[in-house]
N, CA, C and O atoms as CSV, one atom per row, in Angstrom:
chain,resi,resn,atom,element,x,y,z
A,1,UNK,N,N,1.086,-8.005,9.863
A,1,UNK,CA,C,1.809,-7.252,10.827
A,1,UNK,C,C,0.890,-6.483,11.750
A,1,UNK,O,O,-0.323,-6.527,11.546
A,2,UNK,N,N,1.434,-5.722,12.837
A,2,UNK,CA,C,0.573,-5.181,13.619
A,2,UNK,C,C,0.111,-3.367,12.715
A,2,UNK,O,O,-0.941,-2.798,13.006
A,3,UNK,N,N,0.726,-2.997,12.081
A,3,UNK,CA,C,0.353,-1.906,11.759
A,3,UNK,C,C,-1.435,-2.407,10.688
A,3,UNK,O,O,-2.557,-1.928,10.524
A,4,UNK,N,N,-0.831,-3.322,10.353
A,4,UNK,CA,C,-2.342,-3.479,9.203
A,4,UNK,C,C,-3.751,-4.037,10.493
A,4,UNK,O,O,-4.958,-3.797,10.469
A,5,UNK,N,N,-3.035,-4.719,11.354
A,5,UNK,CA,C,-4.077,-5.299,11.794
A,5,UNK,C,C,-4.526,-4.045,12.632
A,5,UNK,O,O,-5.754,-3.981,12.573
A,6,UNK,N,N,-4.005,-3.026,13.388
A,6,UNK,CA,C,-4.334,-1.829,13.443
A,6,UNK,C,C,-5.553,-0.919,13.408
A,6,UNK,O,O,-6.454,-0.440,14.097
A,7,UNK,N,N,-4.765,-1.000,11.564
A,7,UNK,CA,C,-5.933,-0.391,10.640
A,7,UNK,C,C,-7.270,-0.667,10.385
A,7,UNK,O,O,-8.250,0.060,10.217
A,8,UNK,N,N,-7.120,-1.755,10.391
A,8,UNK,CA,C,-8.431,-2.506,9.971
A,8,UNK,C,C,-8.920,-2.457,11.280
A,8,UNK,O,O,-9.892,-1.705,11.355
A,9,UNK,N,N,-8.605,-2.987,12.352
A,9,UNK,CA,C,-9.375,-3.018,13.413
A,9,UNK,C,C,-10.085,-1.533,13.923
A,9,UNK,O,O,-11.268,-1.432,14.245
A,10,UNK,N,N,-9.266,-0.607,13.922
A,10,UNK,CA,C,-9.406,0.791,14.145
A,10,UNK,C,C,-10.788,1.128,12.670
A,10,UNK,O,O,-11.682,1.971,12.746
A,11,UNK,N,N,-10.641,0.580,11.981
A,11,UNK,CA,C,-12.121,1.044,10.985
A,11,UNK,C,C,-12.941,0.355,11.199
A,11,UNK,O,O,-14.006,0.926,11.435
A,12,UNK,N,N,-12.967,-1.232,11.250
A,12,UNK,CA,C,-14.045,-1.953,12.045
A,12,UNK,C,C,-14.867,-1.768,13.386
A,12,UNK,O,O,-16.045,-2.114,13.465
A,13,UNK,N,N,-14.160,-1.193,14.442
A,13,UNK,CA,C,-14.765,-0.436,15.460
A,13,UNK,C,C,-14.950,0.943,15.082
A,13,UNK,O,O,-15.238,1.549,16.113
A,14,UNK,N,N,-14.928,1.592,14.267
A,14,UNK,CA,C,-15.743,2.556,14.233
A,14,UNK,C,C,-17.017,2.506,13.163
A,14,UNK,O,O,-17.637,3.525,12.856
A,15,UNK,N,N,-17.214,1.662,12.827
A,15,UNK,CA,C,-18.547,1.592,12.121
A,15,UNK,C,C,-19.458,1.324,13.029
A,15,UNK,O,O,-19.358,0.390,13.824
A,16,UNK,N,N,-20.816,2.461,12.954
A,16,UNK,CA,C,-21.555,2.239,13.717
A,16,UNK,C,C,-22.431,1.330,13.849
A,16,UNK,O,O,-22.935,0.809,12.854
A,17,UNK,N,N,-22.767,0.977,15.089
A,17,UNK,CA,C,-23.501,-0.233,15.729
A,17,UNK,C,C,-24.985,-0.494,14.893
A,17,UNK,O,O,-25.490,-1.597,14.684
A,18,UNK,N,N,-25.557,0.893,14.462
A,18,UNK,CA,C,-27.111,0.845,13.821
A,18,UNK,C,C,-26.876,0.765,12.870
A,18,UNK,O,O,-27.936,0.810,12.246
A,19,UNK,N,N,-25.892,0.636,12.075
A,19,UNK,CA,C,-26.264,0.217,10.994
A,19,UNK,C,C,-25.637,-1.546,10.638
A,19,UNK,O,O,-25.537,-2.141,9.564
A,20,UNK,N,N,-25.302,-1.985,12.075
A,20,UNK,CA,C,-25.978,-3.592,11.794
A,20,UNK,C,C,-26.974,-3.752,11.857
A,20,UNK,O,O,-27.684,-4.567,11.268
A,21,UNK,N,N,-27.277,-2.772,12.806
A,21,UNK,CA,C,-28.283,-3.345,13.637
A,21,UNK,C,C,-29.798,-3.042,12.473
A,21,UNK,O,O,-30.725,-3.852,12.490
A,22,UNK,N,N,-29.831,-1.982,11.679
A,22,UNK,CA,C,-30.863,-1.690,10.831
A,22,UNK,C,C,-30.325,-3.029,9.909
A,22,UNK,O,O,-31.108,-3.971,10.025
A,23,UNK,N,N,-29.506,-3.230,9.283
A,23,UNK,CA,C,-29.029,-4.533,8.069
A,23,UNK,C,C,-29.761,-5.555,9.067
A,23,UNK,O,O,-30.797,-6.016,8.589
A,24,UNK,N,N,-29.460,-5.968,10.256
A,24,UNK,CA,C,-30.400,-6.981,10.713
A,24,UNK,C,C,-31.716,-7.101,10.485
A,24,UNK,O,O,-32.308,-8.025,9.927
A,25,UNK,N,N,-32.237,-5.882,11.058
A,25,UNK,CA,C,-33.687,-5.765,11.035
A,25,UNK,C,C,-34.190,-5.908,8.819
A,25,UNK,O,O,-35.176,-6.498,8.378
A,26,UNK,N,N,-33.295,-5.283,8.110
A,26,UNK,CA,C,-33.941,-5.367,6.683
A,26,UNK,C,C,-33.826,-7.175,6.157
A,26,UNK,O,O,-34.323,-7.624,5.124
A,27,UNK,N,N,-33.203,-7.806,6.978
A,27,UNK,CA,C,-32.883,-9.013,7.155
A,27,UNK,C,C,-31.728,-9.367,5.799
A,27,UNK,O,O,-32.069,-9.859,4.723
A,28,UNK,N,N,-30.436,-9.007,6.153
A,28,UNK,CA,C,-29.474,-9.006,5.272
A,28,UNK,C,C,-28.919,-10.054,6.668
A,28,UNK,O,O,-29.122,-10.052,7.882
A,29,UNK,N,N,-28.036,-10.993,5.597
A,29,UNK,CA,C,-27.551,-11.902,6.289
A,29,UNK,C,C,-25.628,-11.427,6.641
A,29,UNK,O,O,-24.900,-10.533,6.209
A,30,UNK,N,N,-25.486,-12.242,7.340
A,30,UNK,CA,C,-24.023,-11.748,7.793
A,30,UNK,C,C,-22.533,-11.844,6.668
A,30,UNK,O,O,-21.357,-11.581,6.916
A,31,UNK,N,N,-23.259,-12.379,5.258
A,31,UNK,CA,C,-22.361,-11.793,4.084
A,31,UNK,C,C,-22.711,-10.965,4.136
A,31,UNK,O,O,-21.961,-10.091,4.568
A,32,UNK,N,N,-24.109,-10.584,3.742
A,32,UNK,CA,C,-24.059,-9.588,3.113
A,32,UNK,C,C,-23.544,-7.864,4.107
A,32,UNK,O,O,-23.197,-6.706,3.878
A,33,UNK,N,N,-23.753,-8.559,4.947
A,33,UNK,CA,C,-23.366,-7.133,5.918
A,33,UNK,C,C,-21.946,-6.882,5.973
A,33,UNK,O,O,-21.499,-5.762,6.219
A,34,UNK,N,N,-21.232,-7.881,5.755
A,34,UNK,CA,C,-19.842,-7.807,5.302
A,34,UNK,C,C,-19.598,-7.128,4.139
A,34,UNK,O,O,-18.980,-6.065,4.200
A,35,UNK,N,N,-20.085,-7.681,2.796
A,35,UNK,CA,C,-19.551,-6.854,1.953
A,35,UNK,C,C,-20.258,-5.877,1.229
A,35,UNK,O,O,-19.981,-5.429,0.116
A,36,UNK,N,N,-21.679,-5.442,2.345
A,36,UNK,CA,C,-22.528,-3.835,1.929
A,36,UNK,C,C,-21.988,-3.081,2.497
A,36,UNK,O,O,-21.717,-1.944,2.112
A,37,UNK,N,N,-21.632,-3.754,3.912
A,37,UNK,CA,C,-21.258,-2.146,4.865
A,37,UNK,C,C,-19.818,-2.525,5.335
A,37,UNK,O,O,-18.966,-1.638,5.284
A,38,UNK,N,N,-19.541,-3.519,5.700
A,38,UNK,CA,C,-17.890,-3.466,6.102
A,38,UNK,C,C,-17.205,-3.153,5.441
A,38,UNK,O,O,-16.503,-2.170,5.680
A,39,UNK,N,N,-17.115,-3.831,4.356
A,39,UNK,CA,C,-15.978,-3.679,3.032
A,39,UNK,C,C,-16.295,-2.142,2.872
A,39,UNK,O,O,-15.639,-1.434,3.636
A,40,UNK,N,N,-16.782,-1.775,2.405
A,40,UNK,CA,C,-17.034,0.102,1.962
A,40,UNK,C,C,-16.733,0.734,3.096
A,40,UNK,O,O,-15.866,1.573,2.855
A,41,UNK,N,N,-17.006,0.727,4.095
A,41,UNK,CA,C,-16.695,1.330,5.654
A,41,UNK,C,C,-15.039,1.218,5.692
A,41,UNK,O,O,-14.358,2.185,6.032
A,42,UNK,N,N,-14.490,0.019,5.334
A,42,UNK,CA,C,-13.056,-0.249,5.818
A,42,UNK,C,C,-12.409,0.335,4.198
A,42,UNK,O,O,-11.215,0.307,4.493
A,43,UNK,N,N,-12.426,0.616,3.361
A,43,UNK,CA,C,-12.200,1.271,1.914
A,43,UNK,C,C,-10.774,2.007,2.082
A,43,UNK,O,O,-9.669,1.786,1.587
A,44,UNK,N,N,-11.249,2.955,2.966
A,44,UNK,CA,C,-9.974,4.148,2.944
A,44,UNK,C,C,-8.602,3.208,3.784
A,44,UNK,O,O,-7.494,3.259,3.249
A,45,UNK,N,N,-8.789,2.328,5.179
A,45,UNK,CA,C,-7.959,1.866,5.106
A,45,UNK,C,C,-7.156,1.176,4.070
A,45,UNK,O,O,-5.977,1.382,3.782
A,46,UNK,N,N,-7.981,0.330,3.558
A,46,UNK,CA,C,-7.649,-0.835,2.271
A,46,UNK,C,C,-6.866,-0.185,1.287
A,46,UNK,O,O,-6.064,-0.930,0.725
A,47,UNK,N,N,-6.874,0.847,0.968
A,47,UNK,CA,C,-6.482,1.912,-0.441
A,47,UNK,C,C,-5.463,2.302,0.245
A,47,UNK,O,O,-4.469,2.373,-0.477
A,48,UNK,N,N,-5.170,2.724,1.838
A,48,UNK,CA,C,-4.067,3.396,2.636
A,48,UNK,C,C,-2.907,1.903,2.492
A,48,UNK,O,O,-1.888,2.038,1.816
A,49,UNK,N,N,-3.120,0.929,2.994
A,49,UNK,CA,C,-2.343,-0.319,2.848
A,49,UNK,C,C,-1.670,-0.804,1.564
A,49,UNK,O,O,-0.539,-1.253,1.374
A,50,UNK,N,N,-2.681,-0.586,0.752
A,50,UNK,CA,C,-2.198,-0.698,-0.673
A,50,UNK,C,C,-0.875,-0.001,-0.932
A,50,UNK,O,O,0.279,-0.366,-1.157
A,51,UNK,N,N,-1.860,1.766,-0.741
A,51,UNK,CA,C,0.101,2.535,-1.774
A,51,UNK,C,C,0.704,2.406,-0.423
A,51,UNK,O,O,1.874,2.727,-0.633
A,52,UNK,N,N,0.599,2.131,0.820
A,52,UNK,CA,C,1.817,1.654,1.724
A,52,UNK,C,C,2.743,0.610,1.261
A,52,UNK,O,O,3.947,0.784,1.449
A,53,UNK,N,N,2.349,-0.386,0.715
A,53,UNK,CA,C,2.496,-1.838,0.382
A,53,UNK,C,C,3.374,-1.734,-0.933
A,53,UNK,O,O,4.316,-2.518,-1.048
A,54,UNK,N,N,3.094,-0.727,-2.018
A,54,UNK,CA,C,3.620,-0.312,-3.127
A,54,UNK,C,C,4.493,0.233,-2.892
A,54,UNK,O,O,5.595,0.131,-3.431
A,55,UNK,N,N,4.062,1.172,-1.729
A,55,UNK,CA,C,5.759,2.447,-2.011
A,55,UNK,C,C,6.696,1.498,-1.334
A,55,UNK,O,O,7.859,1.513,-1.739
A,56,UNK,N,N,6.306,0.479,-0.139
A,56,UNK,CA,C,7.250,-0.888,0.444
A,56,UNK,C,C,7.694,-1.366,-0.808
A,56,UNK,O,O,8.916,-1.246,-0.893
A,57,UNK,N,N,7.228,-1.813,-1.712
A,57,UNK,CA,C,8.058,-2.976,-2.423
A,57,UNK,C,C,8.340,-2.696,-3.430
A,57,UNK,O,O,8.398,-3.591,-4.273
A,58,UNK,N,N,8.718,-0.984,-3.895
A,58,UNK,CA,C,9.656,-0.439,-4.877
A,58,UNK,C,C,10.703,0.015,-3.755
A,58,UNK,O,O,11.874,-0.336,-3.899
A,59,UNK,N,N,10.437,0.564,-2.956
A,59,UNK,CA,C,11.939,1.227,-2.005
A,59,UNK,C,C,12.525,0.158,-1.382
A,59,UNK,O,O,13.645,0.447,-0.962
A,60,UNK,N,N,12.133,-1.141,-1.133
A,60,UNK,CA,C,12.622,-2.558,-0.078
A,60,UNK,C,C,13.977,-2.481,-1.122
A,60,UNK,O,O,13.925,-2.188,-2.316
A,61,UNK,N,N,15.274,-2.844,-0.291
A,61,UNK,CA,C,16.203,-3.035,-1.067
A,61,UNK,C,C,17.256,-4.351,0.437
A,61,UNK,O,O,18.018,-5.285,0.186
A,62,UNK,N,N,16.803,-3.813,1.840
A,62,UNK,CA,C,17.198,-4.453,3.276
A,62,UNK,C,C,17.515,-5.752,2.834
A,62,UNK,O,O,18.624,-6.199,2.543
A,63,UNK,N,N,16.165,-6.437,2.812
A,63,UNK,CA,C,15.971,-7.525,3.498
A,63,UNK,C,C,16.385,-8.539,1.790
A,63,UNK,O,O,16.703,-9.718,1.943
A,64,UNK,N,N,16.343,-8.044,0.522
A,64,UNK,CA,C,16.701,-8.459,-0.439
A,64,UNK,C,C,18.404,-8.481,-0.604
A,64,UNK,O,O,19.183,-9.343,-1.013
A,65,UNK,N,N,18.527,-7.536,-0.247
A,65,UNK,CA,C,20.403,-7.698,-0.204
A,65,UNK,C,C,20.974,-8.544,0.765
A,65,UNK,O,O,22.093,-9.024,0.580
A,66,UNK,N,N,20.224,-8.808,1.926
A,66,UNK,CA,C,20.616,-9.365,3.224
A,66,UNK,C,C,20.205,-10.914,2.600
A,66,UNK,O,O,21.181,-11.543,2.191
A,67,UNK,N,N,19.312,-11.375,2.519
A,67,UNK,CA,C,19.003,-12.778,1.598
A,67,UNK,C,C,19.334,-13.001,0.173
A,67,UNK,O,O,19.522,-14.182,-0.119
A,68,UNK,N,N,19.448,-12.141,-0.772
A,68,UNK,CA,C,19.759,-12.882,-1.713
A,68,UNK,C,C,21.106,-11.937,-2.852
A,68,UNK,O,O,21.769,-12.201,-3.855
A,69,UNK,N,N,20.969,-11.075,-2.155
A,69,UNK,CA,C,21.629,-10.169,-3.002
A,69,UNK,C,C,21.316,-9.786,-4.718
A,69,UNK,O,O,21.989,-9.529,-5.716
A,70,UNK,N,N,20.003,-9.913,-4.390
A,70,UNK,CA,C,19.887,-9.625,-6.244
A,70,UNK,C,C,19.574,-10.826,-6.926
A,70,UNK,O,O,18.977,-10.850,-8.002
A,71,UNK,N,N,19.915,-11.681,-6.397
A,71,UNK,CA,C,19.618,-13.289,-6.908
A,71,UNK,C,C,19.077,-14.592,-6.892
A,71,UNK,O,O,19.145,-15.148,-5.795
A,72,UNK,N,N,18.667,-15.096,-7.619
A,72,UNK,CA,C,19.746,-15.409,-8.875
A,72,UNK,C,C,19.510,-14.896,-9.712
A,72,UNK,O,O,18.360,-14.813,-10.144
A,73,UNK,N,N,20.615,-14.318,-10.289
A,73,UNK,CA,C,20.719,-13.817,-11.632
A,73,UNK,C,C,20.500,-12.024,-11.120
A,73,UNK,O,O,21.282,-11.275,-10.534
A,74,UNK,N,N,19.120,-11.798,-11.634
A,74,UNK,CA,C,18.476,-10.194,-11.393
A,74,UNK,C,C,17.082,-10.680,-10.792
A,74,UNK,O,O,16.243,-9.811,-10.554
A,75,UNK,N,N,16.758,-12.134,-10.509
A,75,UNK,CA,C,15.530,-12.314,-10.285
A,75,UNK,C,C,14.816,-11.422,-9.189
A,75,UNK,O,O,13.588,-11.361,-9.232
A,76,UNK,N,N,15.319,-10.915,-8.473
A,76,UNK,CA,C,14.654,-10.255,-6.946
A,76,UNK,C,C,15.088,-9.110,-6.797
A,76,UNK,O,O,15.052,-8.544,-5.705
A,77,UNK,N,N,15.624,-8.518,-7.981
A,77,UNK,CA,C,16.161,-6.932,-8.106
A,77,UNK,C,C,14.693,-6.180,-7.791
A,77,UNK,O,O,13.604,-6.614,-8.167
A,78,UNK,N,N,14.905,-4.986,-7.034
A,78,UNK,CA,C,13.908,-3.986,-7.133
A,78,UNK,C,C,14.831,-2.532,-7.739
A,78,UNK,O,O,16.009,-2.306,-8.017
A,79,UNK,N,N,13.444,-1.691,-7.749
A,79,UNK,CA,C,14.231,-0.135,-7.823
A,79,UNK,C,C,15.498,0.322,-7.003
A,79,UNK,O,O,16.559,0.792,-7.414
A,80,UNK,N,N,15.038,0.019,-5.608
A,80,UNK,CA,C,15.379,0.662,-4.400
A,80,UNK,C,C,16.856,-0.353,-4.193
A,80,UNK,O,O,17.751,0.048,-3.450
A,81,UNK,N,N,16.961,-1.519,-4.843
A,81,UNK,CA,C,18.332,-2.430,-4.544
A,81,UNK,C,C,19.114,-1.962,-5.486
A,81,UNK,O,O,20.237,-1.588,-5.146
A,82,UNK,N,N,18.724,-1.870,-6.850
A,82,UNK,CA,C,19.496,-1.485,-8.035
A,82,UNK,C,C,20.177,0.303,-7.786
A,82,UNK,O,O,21.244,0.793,-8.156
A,83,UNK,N,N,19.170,0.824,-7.114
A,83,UNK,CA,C,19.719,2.237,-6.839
A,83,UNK,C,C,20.761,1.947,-6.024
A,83,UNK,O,O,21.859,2.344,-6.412
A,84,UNK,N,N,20.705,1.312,-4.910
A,84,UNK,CA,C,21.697,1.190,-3.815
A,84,UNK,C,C,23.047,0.759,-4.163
A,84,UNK,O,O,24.089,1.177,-3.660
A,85,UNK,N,N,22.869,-0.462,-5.434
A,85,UNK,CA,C,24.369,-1.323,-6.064
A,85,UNK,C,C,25.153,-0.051,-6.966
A,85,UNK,O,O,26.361,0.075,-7.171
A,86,UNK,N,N,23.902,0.923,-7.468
A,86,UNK,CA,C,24.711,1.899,-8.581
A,86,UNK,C,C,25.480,2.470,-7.346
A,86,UNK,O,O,26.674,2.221,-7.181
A,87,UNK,N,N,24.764,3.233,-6.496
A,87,UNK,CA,C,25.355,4.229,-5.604
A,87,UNK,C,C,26.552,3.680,-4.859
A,87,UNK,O,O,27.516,4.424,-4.678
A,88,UNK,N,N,26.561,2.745,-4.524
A,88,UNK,CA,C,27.704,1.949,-3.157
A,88,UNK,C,C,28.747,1.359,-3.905
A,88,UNK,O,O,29.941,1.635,-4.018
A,89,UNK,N,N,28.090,0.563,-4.345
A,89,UNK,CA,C,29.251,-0.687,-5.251
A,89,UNK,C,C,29.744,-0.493,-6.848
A,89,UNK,O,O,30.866,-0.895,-7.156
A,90,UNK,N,N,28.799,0.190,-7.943
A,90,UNK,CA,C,29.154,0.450,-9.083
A,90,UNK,C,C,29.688,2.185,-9.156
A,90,UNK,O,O,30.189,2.521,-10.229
A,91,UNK,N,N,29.606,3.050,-8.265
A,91,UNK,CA,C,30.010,4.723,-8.675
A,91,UNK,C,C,29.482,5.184,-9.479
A,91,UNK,O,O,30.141,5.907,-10.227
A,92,UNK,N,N,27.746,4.968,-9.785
A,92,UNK,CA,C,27.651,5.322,-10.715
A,92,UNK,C,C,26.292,6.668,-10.071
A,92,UNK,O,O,25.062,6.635,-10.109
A,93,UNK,N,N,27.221,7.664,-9.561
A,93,UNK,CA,C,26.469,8.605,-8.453
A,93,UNK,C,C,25.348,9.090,-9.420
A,93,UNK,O,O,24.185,8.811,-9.130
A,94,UNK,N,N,25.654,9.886,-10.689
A,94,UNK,CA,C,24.316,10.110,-11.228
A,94,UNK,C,C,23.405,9.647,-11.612
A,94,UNK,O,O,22.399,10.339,-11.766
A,95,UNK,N,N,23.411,8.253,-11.924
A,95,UNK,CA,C,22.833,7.281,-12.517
A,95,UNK,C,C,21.472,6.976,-11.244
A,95,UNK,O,O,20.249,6.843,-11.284
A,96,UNK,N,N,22.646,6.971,-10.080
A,96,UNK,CA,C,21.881,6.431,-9.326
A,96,UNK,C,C,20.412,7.815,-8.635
A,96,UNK,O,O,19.196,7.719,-8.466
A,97,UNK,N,N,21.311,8.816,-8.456
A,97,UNK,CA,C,20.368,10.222,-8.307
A,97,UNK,C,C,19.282,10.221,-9.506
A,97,UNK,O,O,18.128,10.409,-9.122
A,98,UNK,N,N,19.442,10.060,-10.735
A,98,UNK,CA,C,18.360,9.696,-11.238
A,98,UNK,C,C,17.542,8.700,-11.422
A,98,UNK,O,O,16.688,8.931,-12.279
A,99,UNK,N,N,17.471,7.201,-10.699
A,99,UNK,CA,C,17.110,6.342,-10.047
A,99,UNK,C,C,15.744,7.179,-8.967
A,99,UNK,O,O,14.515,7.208,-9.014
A,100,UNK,N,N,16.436,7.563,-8.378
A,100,UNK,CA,C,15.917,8.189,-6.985
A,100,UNK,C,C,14.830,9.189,-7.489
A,100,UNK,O,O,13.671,8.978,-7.131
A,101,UNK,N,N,15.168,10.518,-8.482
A,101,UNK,CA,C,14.226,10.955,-9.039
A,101,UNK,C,C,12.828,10.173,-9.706
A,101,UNK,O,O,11.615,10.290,-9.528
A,102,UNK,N,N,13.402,9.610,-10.273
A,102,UNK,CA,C,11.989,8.787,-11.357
A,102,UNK,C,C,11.283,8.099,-10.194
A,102,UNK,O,O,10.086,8.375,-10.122
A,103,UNK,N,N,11.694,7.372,-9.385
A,103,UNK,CA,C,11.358,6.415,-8.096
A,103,UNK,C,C,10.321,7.484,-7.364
A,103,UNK,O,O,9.147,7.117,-7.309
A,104,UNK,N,N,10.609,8.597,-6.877
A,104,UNK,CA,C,10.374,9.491,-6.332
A,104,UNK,C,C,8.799,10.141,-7.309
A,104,UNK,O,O,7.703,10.408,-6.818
A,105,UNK,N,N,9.219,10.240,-8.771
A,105,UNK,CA,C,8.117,10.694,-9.686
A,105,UNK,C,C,6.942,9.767,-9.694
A,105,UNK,O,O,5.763,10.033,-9.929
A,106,UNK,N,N,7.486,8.659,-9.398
A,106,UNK,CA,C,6.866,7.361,-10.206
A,106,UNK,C,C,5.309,7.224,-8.184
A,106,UNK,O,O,4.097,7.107,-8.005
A,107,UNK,N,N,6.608,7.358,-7.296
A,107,UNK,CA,C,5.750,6.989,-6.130
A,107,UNK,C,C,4.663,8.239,-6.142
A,107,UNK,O,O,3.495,8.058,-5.799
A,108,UNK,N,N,5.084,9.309,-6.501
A,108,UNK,CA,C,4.259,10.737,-6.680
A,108,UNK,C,C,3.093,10.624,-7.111
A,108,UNK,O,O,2.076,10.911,-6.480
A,109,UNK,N,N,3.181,9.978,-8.782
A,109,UNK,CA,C,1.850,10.286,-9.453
A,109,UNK,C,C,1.056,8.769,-9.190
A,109,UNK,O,O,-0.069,8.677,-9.681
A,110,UNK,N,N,1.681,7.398,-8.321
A,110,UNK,CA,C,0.504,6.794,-8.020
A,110,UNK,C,C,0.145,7.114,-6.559
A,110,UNK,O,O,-0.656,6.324,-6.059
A,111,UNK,N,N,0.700,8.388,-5.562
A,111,UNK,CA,C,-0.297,8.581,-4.735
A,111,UNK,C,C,-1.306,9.625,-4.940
A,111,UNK,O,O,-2.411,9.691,-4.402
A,112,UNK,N,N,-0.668,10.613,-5.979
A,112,UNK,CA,C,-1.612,11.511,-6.469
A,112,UNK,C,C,-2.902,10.908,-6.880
A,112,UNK,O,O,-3.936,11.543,-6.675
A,113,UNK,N,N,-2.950,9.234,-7.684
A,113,UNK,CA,C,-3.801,8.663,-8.458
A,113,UNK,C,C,-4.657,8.286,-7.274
A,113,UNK,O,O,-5.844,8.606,-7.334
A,114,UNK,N,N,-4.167,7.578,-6.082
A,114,UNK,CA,C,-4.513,7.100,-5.221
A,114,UNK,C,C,-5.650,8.004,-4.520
A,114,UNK,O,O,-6.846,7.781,-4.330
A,115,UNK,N,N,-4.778,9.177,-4.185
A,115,UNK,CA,C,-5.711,10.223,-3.594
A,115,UNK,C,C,-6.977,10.505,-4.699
A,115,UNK,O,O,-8.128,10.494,-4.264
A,116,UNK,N,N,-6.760,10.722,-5.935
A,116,UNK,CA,C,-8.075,11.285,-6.836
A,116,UNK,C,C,-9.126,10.016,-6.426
A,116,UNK,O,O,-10.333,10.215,-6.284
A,117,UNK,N,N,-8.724,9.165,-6.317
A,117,UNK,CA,C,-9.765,7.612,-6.381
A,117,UNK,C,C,-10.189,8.343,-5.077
A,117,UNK,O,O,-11.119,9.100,-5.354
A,118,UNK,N,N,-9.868,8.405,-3.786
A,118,UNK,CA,C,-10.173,8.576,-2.872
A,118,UNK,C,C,-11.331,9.692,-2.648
A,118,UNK,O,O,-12.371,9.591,-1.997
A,119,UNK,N,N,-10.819,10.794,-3.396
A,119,UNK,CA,C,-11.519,12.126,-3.682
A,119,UNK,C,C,-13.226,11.860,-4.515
A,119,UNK,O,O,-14.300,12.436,-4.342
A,120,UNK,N,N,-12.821,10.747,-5.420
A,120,UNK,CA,C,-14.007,10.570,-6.294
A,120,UNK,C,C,-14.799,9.806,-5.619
A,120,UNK,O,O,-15.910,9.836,-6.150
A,121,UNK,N,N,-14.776,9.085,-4.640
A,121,UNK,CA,C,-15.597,7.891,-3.886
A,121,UNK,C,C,-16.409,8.344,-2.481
A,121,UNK,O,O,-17.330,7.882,-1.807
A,122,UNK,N,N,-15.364,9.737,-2.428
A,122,UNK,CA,C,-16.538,10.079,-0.774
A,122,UNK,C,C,-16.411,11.539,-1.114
A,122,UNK,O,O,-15.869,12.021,-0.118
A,123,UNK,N,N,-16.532,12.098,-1.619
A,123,UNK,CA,C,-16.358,13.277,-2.035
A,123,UNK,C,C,-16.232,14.428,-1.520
A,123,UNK,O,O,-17.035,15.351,-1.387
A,124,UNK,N,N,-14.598,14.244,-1.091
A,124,UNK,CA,C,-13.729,15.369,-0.505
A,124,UNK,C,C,-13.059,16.144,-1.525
A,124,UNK,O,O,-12.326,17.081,-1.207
């Protein structure tokens, strides 16, 4: 999509020019300059896409109800569809409010996790 390609592009132009340009001169070849200095340079995006990508495909409930409705069977159930069938179609209002809580806990402590990784690697 355009938001990822974005990202990445927006971290790829900002890595600075000398330090190809020094990887040239130590004579590192164009892997390796990829995955010494690009890959680590582009990091924080990569980790940002990720819990984007996660908190997407526990809350996606749209485009699964619109194609398959849950099916077949429960095969393509997520959090975020099963919350929606308690709340709309089954009445099952608390059930579903606590759906939403845990969902909510659950997205919490892997961005909290997300952020500590982040914290431990460049050390903010």
């Amino acid at each position: 999509g355009a938001m990822p390609f974005l990202l990445y592009y927006g971290g790829f132009t900002s890595i600075d020019a000398s330090l190809y340009e020094a990887a040239r001169i130590d004579g590192a070849s164009r892997w390796n300059i990829f995955w010494r200095i690009q890959i680590p340079m582009i990091a924080p995006q990569m980790k940002l896409l990720i819990m984007l990508g996660f908190i997407g495909s526990v809350q996606d409930y749209g485009g699964i109800y619109l194609l398959t409705g849950g099916g077949p069977g429960v095969a393509t159930y997520t959090p975020g569809l099963e919350l929606y069938y308690n709340a709309t179609m089954f009445g099952n209002y608390g059930y579903a409010c606590a759906m939403g809580l845990v969902l909510f806990v659950f997205i919490l402590i892997g961005t909290f996790f997300n952020n500590k990784i982040k914290a431990e690697n460049y050390g903010s």
